[in-house]
One Martini backbone bead per residue (centre of mass of N, CA, C, O) as a GRO file, in nm:
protein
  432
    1UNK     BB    1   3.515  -0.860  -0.391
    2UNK     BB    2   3.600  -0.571  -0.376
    3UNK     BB    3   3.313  -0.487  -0.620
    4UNK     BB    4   3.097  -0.562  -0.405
    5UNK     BB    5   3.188  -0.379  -0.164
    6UNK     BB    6   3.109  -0.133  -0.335
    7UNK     BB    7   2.816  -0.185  -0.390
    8UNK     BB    8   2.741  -0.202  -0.173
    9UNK     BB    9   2.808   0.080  -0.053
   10UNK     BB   10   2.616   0.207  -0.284
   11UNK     BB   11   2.348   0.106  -0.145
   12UNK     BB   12   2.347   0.234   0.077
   13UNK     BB   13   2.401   0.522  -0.011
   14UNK     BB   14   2.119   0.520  -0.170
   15UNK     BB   15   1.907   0.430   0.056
   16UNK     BB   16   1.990   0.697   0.231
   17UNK     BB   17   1.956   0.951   0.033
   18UNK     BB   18   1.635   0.876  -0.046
   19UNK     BB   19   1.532   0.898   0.259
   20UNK     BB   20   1.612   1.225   0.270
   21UNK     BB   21   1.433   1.270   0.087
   22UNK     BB   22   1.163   1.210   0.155
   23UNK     BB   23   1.192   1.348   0.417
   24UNK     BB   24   1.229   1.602   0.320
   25UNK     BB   25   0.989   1.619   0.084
   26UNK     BB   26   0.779   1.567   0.277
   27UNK     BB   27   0.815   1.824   0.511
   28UNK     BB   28   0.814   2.038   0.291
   29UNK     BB   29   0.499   1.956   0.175
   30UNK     BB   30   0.360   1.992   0.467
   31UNK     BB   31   0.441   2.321   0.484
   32UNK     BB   32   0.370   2.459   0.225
   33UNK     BB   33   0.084   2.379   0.302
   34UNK     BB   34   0.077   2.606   0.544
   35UNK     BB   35   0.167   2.860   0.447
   36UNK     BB   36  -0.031   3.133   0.562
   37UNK     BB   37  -0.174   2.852   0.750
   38UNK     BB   38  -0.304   2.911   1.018
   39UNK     BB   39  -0.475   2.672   1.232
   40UNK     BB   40  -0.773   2.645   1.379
   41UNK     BB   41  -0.978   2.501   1.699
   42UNK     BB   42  -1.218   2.693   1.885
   43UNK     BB   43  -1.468   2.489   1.795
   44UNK     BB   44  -1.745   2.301   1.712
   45UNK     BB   45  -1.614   2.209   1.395
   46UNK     BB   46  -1.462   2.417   1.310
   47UNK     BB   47  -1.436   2.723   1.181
   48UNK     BB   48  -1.698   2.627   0.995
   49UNK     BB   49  -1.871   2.389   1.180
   50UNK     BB   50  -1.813   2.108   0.962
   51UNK     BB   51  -1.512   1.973   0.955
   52UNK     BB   52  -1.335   2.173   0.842
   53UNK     BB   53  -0.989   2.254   0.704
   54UNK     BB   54  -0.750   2.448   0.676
   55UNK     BB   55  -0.608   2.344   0.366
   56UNK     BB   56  -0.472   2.202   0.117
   57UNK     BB   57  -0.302   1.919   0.236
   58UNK     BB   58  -0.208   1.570   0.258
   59UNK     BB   59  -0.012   1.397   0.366
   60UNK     BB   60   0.142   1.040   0.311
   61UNK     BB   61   0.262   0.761   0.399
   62UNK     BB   62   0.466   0.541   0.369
   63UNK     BB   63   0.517   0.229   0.349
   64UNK     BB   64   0.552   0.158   0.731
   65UNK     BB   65   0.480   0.433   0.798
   66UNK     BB   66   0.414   0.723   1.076
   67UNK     BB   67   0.279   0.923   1.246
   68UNK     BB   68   0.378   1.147   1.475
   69UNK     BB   69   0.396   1.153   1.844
   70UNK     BB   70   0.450   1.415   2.024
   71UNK     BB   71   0.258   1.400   2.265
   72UNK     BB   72   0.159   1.288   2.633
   73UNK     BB   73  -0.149   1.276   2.818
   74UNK     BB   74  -0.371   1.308   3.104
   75UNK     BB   75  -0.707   1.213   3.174
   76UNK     BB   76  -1.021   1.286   3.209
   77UNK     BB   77  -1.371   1.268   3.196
   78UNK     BB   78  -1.531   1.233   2.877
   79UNK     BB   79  -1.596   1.447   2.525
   80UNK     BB   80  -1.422   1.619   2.472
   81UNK     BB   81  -1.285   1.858   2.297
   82UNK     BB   82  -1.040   1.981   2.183
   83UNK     BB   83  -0.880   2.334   2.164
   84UNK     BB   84  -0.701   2.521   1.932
   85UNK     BB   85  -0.444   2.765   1.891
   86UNK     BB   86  -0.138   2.923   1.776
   87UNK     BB   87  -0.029   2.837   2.141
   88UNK     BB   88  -0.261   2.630   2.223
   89UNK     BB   89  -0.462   2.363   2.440
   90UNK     BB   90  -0.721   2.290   2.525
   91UNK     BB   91  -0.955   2.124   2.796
   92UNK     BB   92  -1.241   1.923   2.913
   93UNK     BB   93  -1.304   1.764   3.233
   94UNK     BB   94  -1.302   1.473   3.469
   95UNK     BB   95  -1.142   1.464   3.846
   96UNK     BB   96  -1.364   1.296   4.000
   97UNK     BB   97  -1.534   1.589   4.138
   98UNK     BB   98  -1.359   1.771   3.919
   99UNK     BB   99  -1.430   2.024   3.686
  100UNK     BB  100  -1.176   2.081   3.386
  101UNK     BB  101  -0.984   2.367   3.280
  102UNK     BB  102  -0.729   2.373   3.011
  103UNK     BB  103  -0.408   2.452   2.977
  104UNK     BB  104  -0.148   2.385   2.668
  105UNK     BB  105   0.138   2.372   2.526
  106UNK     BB  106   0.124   2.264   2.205
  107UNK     BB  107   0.435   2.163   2.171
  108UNK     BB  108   0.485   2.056   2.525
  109UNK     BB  109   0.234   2.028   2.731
  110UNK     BB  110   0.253   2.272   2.924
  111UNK     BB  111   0.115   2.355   3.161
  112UNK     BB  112  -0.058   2.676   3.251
  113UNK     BB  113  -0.358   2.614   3.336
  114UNK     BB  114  -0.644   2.559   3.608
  115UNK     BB  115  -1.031   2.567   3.595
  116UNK     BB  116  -1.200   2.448   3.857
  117UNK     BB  117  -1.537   2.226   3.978
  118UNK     BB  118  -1.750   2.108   4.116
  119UNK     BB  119  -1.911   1.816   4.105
  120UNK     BB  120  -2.266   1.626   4.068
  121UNK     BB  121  -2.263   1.458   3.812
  122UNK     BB  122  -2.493   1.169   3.746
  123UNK     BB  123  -2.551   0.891   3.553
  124UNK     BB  124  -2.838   0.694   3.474
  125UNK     BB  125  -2.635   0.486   3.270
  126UNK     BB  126  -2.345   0.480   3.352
  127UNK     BB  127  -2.174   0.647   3.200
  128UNK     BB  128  -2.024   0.946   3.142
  129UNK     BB  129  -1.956   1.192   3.429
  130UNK     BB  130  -1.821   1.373   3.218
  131UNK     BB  131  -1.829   1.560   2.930
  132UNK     BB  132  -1.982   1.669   2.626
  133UNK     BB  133  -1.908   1.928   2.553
  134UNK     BB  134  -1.748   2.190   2.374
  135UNK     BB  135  -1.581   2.444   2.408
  136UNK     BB  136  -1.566   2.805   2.351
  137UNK     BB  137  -1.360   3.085   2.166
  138UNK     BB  138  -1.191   3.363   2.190
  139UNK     BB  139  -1.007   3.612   2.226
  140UNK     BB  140  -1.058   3.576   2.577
  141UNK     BB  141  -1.222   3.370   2.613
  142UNK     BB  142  -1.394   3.063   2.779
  143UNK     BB  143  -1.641   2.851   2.688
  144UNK     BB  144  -1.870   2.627   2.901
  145UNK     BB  145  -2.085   2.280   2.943
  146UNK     BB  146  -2.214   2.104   3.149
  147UNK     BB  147  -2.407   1.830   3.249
  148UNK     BB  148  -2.537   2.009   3.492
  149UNK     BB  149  -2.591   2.308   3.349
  150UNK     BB  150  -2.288   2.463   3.373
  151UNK     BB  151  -2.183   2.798   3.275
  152UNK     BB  152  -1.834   2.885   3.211
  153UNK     BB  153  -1.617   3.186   3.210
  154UNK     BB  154  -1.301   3.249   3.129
  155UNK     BB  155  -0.966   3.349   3.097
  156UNK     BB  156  -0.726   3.288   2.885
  157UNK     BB  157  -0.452   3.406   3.021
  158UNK     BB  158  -0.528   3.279   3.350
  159UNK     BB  159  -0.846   3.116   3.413
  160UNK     BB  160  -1.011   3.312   3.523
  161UNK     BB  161  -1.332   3.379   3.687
  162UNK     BB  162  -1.602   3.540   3.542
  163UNK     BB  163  -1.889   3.371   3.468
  164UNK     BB  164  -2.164   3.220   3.557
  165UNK     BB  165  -2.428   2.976   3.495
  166UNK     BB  166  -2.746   2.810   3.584
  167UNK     BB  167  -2.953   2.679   3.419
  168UNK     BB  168  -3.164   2.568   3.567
  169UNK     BB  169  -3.243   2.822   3.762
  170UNK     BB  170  -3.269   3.020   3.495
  171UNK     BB  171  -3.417   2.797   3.287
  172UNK     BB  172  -3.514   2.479   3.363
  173UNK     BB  173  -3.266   2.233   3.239
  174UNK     BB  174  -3.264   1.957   3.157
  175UNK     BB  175  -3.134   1.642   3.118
  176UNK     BB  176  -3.196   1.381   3.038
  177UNK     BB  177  -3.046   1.107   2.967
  178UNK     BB  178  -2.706   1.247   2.929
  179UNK     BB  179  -2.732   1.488   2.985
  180UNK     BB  180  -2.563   1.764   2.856
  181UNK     BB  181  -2.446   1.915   2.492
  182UNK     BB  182  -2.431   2.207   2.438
  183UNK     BB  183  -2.241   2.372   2.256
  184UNK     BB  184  -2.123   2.645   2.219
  185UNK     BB  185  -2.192   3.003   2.023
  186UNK     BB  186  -1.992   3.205   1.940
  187UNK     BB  187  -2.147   3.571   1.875
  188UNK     BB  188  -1.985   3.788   1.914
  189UNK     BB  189  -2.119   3.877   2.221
  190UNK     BB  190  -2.252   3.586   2.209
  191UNK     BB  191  -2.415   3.325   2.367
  192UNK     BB  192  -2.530   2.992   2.252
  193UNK     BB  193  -2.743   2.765   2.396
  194UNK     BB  194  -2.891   2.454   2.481
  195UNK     BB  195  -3.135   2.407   2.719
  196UNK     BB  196  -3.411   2.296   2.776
  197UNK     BB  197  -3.772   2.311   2.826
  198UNK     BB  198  -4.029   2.448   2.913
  199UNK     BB  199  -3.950   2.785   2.864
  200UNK     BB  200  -3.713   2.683   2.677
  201UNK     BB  201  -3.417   2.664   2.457
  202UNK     BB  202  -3.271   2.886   2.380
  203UNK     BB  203  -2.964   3.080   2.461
  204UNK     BB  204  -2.884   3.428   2.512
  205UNK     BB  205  -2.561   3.551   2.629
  206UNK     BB  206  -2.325   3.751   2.768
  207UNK     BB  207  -2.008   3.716   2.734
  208UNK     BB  208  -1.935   3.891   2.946
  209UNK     BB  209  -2.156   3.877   3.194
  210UNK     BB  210  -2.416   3.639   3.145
  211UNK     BB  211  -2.641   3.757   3.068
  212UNK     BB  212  -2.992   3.786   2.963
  213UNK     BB  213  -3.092   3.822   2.586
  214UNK     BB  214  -3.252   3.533   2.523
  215UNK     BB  215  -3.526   3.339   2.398
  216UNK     BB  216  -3.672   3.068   2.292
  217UNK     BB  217  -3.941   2.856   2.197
  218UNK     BB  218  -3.964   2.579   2.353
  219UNK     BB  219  -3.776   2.350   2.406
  220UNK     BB  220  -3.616   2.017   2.366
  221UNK     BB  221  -3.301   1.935   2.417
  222UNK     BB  222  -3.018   1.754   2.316
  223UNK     BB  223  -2.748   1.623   2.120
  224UNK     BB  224  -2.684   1.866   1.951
  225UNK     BB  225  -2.565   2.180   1.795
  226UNK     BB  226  -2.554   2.498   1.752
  227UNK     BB  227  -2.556   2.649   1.408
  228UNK     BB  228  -2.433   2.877   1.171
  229UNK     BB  229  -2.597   3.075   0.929
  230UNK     BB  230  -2.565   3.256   0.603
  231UNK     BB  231  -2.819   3.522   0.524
  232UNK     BB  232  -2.693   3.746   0.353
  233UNK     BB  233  -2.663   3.981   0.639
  234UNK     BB  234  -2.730   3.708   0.821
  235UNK     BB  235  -2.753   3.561   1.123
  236UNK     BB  236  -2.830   3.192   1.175
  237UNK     BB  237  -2.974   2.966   1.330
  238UNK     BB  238  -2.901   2.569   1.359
  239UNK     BB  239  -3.157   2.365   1.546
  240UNK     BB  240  -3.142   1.988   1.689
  241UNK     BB  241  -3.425   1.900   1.847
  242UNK     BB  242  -3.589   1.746   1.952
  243UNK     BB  243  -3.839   1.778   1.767
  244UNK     BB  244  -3.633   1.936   1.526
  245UNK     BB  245  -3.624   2.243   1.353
  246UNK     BB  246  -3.447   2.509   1.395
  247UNK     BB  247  -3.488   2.848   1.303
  248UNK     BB  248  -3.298   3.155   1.382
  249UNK     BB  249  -3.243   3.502   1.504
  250UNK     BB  250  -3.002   3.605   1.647
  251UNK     BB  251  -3.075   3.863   1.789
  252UNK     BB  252  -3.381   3.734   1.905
  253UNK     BB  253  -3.479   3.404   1.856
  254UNK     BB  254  -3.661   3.390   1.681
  255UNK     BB  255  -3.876   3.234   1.468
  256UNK     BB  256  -3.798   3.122   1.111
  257UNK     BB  257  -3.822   2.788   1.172
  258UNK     BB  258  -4.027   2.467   1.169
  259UNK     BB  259  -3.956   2.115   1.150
  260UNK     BB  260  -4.068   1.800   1.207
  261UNK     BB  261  -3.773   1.596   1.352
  262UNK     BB  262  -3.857   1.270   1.493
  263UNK     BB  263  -3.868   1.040   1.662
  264UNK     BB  264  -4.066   0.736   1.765
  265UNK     BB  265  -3.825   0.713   1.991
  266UNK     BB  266  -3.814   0.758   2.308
  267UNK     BB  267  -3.540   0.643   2.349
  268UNK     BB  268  -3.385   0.869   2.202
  269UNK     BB  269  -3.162   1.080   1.967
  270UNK     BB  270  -2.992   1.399   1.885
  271UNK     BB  271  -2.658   1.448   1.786
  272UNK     BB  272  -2.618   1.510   1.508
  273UNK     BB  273  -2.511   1.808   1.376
  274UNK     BB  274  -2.576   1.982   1.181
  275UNK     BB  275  -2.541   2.051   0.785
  276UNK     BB  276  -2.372   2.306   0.644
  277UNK     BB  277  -2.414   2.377   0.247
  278UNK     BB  278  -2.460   2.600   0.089
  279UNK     BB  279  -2.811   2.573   0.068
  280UNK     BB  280  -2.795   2.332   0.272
  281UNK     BB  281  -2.997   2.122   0.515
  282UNK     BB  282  -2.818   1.807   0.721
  283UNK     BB  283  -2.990   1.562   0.876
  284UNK     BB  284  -2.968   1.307   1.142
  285UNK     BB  285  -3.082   0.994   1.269
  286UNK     BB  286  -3.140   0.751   1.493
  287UNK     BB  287  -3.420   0.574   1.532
  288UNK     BB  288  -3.605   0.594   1.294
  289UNK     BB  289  -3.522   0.860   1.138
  290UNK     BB  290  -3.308   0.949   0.975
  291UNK     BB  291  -3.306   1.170   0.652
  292UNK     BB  292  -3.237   1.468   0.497
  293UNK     BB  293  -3.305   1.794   0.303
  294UNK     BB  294  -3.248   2.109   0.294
  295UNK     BB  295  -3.331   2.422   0.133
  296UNK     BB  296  -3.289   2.741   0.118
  297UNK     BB  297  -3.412   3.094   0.047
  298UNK     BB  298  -3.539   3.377  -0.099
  299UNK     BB  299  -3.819   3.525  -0.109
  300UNK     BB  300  -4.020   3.742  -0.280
  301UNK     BB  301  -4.019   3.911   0.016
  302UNK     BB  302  -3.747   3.870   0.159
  303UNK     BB  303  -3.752   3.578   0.307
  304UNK     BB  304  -3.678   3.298   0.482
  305UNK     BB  305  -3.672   2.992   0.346
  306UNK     BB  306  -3.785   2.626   0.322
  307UNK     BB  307  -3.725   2.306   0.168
  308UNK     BB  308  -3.811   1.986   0.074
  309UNK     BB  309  -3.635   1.745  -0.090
  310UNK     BB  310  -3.577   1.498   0.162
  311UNK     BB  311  -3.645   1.153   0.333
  312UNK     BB  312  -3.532   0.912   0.473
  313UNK     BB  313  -3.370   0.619   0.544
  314UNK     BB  314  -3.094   0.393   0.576
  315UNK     BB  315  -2.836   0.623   0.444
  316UNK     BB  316  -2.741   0.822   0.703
  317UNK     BB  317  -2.765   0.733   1.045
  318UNK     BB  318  -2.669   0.871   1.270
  319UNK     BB  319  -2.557   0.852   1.614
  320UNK     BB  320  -2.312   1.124   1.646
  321UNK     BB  321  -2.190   1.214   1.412
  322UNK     BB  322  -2.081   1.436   1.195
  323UNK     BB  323  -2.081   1.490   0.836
  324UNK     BB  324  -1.947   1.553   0.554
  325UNK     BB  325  -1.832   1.797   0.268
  326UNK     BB  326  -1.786   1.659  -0.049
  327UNK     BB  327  -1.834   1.758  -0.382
  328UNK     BB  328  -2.106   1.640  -0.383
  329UNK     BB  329  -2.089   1.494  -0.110
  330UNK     BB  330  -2.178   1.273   0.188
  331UNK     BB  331  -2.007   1.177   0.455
  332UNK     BB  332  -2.052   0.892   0.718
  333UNK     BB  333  -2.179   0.743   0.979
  334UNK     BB  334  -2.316   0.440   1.011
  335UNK     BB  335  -2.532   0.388   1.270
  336UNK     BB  336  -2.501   0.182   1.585
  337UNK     BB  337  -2.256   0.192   1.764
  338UNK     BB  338  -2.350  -0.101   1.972
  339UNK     BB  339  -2.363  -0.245   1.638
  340UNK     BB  340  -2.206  -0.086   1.444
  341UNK     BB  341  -2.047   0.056   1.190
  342UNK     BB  342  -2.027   0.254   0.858
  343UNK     BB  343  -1.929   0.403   0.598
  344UNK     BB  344  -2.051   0.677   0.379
  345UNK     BB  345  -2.165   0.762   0.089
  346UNK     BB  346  -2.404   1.061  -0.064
  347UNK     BB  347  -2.561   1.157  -0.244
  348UNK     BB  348  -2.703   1.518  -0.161
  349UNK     BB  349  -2.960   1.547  -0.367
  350UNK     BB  350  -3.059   1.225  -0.362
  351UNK     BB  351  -2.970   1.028  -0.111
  352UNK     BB  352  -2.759   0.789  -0.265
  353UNK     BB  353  -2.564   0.516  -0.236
  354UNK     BB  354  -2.223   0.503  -0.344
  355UNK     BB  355  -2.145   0.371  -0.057
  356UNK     BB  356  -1.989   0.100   0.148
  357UNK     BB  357  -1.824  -0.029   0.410
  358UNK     BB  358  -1.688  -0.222   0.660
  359UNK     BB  359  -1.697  -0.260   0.986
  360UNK     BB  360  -1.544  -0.025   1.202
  361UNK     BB  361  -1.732   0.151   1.362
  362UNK     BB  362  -1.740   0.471   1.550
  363UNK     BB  363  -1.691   0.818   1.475
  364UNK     BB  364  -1.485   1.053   1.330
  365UNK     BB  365  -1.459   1.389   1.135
  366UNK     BB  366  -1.219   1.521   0.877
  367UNK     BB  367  -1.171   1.762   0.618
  368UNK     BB  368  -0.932   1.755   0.355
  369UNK     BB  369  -1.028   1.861   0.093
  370UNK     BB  370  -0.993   1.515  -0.065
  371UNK     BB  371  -0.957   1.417   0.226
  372UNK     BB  372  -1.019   1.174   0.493
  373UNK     BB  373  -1.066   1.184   0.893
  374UNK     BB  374  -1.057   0.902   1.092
  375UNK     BB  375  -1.161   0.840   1.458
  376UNK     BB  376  -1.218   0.530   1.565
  377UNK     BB  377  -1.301   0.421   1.886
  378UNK     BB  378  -1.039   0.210   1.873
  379UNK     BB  379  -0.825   0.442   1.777
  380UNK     BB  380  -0.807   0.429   1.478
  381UNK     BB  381  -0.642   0.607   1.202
  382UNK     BB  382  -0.837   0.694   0.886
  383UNK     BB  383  -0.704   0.742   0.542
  384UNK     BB  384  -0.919   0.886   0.297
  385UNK     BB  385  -1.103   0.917   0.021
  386UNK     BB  386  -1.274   1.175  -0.171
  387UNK     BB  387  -1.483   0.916  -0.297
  388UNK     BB  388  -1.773   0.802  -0.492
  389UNK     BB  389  -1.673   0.534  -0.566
  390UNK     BB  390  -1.473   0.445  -0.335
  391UNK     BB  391  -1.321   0.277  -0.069
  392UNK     BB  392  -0.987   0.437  -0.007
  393UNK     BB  393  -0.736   0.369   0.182
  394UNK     BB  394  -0.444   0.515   0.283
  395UNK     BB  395  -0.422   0.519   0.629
  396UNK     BB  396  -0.317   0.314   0.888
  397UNK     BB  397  -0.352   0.405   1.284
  398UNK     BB  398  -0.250   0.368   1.608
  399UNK     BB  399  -0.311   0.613   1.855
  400UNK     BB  400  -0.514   0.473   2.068
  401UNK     BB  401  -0.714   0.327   2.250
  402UNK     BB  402  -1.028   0.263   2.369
  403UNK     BB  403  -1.275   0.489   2.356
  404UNK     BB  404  -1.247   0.709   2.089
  405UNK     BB  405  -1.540   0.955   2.108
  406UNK     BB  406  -1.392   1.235   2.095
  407UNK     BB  407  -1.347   1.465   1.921
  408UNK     BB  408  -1.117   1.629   1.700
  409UNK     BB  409  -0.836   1.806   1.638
  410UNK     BB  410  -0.741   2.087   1.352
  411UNK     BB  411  -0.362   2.213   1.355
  412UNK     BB  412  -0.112   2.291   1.118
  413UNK     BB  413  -0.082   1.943   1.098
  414UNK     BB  414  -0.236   1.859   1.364
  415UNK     BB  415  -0.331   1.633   1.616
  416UNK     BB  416  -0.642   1.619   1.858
  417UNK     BB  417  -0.650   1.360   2.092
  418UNK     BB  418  -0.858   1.129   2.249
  419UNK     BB  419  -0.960   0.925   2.524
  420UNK     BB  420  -0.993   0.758   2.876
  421UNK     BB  421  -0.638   0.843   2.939
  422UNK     BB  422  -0.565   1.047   2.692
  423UNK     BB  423  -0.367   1.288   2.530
  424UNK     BB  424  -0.271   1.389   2.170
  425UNK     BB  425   0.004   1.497   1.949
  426UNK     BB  426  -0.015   1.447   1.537
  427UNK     BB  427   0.210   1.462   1.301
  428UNK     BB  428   0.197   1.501   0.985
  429UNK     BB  429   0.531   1.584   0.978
  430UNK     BB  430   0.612   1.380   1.125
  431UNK     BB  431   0.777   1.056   1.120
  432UNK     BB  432   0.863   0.675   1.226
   0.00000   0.00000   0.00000
C-alpha cells in the first residue's frame, strides 16, 4: 500500500516536471525563434506587401492546448486590418455616425488616442456602413481611406489631424458598388491610393501635405489595393483596376504597362490584390473571370517589360482574400464567400491544382515560413502546412464570433483580428 502512495507520487511529480518542460521548452522555442526579429504590420498585407510574416518558425500547441488570448477588446463597424508598430496597435473602425482612427498599447490595449469624424456614408447593398481599406503607417503619419472618398492623415504621436482630402470633390471618385476599398500606400514621401473615375484612376499625394503630385489614367478602382514591385532601381506600382493590369511608374504615375483583365459579369469585383513574387505577378477574381500569371523582366533596350505565361478559370478564383506564395506553390481561398469557399495550393508556374480543402468558408492568410495561418470568416483560426501534397491541418482554434472576414495582423509572435465586435491579440507563445 504504501509502495502505491510512493508511485503515485512520484507519477504525479513527473507528470508535473514534463508539463513545465514542455511549457519552458515551448516558450523558449517561441522567443528565439523571434529574438533580433521585431516584427511590425504597418500597411495592407505586411511588410512585404504579400502576406508574409517576418520570422523563423511557428510553434505549435500540442494536442489539448491553444493558443491564449492576451486581451480583447470592443469595435464598431468595419473591415479594416489592424495594425501594429514595435510598441500599439492601430485600427479604423466606425462607432454610429463616427468614423474612428484609434491607437492602443500593444500589449495591454490601453487607449493612448483617437481622431475621430463625421461620416455620412451608407452602403447601397446593405452591406457594411464602415471602412473597408486598411489605413497604412510611416514613420510619423497614419493615412486612412473611408468608405466615402475621405482620406485622413493623423500624427501618430497624439493623433492630431494634419491634412484630409476629399477624392470625390477633387478628382471625381466614385463610390462603385460598396464604397471606397483602396488601401493607401505609403512609398517614400507620397501615398497613392486608388481614386478611381471619369477623370483619373490612381494618385499620388504629398505625405506631408496632401498635395497632388500626379494622376494616372483614368480607370475605374475597384476593390484590390495598388502594391510595389521592385524593377532593377526603380519602383513601380501594381494596380487590379476595373479594366485590368495596370503597372505605372511610382515617380510620375505614367503607365508601364496595361493588359485587360476583367469579368464580363457587370455586377461583379476585383478585391483581391495583385500578388508579386520573384519575377511574377499573379491576379485572380471569381465572377467568370479566373487566374492569371505574367512573368516581368527587362527588355532589350532596358525597358520593363510582361508576358503572360497563363490564364485559366476554375483553378484558384479568389473572391476578395489575396493568397500568398510559399517555395513554387500559390496557396489561396477558393470560390464564392456567399456559397462556400475552399483552401488550394497550386503550381504557379503552370497553375495545375495540387490540392484542394473540404468546404470551410472564405477567409484571410498570412504565411510564416513553412506553415500558413488562415483566418475562416467562422473566425475559427487554422494552421497547416505549406505542403503541395495535401492540406494538413497543424491546430485549429476558435478565436472569433461569426463574420470575421477583415484580414489579421502578426506581430512578434502575437495576432491581432477582428470580427464585427471586438479586437483581440493571441499569443502564439503562450497557451492555455
Amino acid at each position: 500500500m504504501k509502495i502505491g502512495v510512493i508511485k503515485k507520487s512520484n507519477l504525479k511529480l513527473t507528470v508535473f516536471l514534463l508539463t513545465l518542460y514542455f511549457v519552458f521548452s515551448y516558450r523558449t522555442h517561441c522567443h528565439e525563434a523571434v529574438r533580433g526579429k521585431e516584427t511590425t504590420w504597418t500597411n495592407w498585407l505586411g511588410p512585404t506587401y504579400d502576406g508574409q510574416a517576418v520570422q523563423t518558425d511557428l510553434g505549435i500547441p500540442s494536442e489539448g492546448k491553444d493558443f491564449k488570448i492576451l486581451w480583447s477588446i470592443d469595435v464598431g463597424k468595419g473591415w479594416a486590418s489592424p495594425l501594429v508598430d514595435p510598441t500599439s496597435v492601430y485600427l479604423h473602425d466606425r462607432m454610429n455616425h463616427l468614423e474612428r482612427l484609434r491607437k492602443f498599447d500593444k500589449d495591454s490595449a490601453k487607449p493612448i488616442w483617437t481622431f475621430s469624424y463625421d461620416s455620412n456614408y451608407k452602403d447601397n447593398f446593405g452591406m457594411e456602413d464602415g471602412p473597408r481599406s486598411t489605413p497604412a503607417l510611416s514613420e510619423e503619419v497614419l493615412v486612412s481611406h473611408g468608405p466615402q472618398g475621405m482620406v485622413h492623415a493623423v500624427s501618430i504621436s497624439d493623433g492630431s489631424l494634419i491634412w484630409r482630402v476629399d477624392l470625390v470633390k477633387r478628382f471625381g471618385s466614385l463610390k462603385g458598388f460598396f464604397g471606397r476599398c483602396s488601401s493607401p500606400l505609403i512609398l517614400g514621401s507620397k501615398v497613392i491610393i486608388g481614386a478611381g473615375g471619369e477623370n483619373t484612376g490612381l494618385v499620388a499625394l504629398n505625405l506631408k501635405t496632401g498635395e497632388t503630385l500626379w494622376t494616372s489614367t483614368p480607370s475605374h478602382d475597384d476593390y484590390a489595393s495598388p502594391v510595389p514591385l521592385n524593377f532593377l532601381s526603380e519602383t513601380k506600382i501594381i494596380s487590379f483596376m476595373r479594366e485590368g493590369l495596370f503597372v505605372l511608374d511610382s515617380d510620375d504615375g505614367k503607365k508601364a504597362f496595361f493588359e485587360p483583365f476583367r469579368s464580363p459579369i457587370n455586377a461583379s469585383v476585383h478585391a483581391a490584390t495583385p500578388l508579386v513574387f520573384d519575377r511574377f505577378v499573379f491576379l485572380s477574381a471569381c465572377y467568370d473571370l479566373g487566374a492569371a500569371l505574367w512573368q516581368y523582366d527587362e527588355s532589350e533596350n532596358g525597358q520593363f517589360e510582361m508576358s503572360l505565361k497563363w490564364k485559366k478559370k476554375n483553378v484558384l478564383d479568389c473572391h476578395y482574400s489575396t493568397p500568398v506564395f510559399v517555395d513554387g506553390y500559390i496557396y489561396g481561398f477558393h470560390g464564392r464567400q456567399e456559397r462556400g469557399a475552399e483552401l488550394r495550393c497550386i503550381e504557379y508556374s503552370t497553375g495545375e491544382i495540387a490540392w484542394s480543402s473540404p468546404l470551410i468558408g472564405s477567409g484571410n492568410l498570412i504565411a510564416v515560413e513553412e506553415k500558413l495561418i488562415a483566418l475562416v470568416e467562422t473566425g475559427e483560426l487554422i494552421v497547416f502546412e505549406a505542403n503541395p501534397r495535401s492540406f494538413n491541418t497543424l491546430h485549429r482554434q476558435q478565436i472569433l464570433g461569426f463574420d470575421a472576414r477583415a484580414h489579421f495582423a502578426f506581430g512578434n509572435n502575437r495576432i491581432y483580428a477582428r470580427d464585427k465586435r471586438r479586437l483581440i491579440c493571441l499569443s502564439l507563445c503562450d497557451l492555455e
